[in-house]
C-alpha positions in Angstrom: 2.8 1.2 -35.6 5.7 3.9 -35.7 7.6 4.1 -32.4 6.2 8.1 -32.5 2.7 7.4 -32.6 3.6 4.7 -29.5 5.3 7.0 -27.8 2.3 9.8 -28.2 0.0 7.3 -27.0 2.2 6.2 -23.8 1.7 10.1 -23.4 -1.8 11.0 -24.3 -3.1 8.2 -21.5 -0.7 9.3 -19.4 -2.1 12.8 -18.9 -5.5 11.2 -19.2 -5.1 9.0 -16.3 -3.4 11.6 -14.4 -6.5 13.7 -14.5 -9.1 10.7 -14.2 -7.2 10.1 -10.9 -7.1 13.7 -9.9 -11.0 14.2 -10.5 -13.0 11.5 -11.1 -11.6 9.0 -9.4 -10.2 10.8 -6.6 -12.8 9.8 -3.9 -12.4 6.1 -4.3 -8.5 6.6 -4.5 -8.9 8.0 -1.0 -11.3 5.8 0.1 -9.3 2.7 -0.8 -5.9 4.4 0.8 -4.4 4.0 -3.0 -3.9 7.2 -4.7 -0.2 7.1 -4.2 -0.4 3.9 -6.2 -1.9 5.8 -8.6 0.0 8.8 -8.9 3.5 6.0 -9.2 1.3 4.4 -11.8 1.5 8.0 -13.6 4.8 9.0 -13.3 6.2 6.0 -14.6 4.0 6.1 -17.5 4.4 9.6 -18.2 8.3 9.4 -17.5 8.6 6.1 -20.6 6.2 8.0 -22.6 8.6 11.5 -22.9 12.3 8.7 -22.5 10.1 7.0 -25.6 10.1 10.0 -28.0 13.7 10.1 -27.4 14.0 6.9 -28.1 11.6 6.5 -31.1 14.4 7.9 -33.7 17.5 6.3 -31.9 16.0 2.7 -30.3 12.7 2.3 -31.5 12.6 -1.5 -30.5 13.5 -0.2 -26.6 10.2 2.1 -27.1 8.1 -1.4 -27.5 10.0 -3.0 -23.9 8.9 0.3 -22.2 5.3 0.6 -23.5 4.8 -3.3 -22.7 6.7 -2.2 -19.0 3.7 0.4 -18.9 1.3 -2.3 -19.7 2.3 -4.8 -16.9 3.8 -1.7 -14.6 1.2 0.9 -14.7 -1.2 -1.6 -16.2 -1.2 -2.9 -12.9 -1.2 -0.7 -10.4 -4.1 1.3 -11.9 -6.1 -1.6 -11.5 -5.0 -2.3 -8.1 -5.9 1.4 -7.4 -9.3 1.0 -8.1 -10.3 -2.4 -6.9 -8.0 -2.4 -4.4 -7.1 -6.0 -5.4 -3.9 -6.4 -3.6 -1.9 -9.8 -5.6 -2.4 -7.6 -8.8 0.8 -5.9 -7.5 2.5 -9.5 -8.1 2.1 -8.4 -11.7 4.1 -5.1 -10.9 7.4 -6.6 -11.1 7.3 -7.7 -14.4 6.9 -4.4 -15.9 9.9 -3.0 -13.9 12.1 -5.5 -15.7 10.4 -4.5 -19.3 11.4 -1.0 -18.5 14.9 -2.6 -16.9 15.8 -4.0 -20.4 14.7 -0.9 -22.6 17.2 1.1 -20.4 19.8 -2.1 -21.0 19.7 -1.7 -24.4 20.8 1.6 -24.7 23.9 0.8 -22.5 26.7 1.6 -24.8 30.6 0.8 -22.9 33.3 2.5 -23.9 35.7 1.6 -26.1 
């Protein structure tokens, strides 16, 4: 799969489950105290999916780090949002060193 079509999909579901949170879901959210989880789950997915794009025609391996980071990251969380199972946020971390090591690689020093 092209690192483009990755990066519209990372995007797509991220304004998808921005506004399944928003509406549909937004009475459990509240009643389950989590819909700040969700809306981190969001912006972290929406903020790899646009970095992504960028990255498609420069990095396109880093795209794959920060898609499996939303996976495990946002992957996550979103679950833990609505079942308000709280050791899914052990999985949390992992994602945040997948995105960690997409940003690494694009770390260029100077010469």
């Amino acid at each position: 799969m092209p690192a483009t079509t990755l990066a519209a999909i990372l995007g797509f579901t991220g304004v998808a489950f921005g506004a399944f949170g928003a509406h549909a879901l937004k009475d459990l959210l509240a009643a389950n105290g989590t819909v700040a989880i969700w809306q981190t789950a969001v912006l972290y997915q929406l903020v790899h999916a646009v970095a992504s794009l960028w990255a498609s025609e420069r990095k396109p391996k880093v795209v794959w780090f920060w898609a499996a980071g939303v996976l495990f990251f946002s992957g996550s969380l979103y679950l833990l949002a609505i079942t308000n199972i709280r050791w899914l946020g052990a999985i949390t971390p992992i994602g945040g060193i997948l995105f960690l090591v997409g940003w690494a690689m694009l770390f260029k020093p100077r010469k």
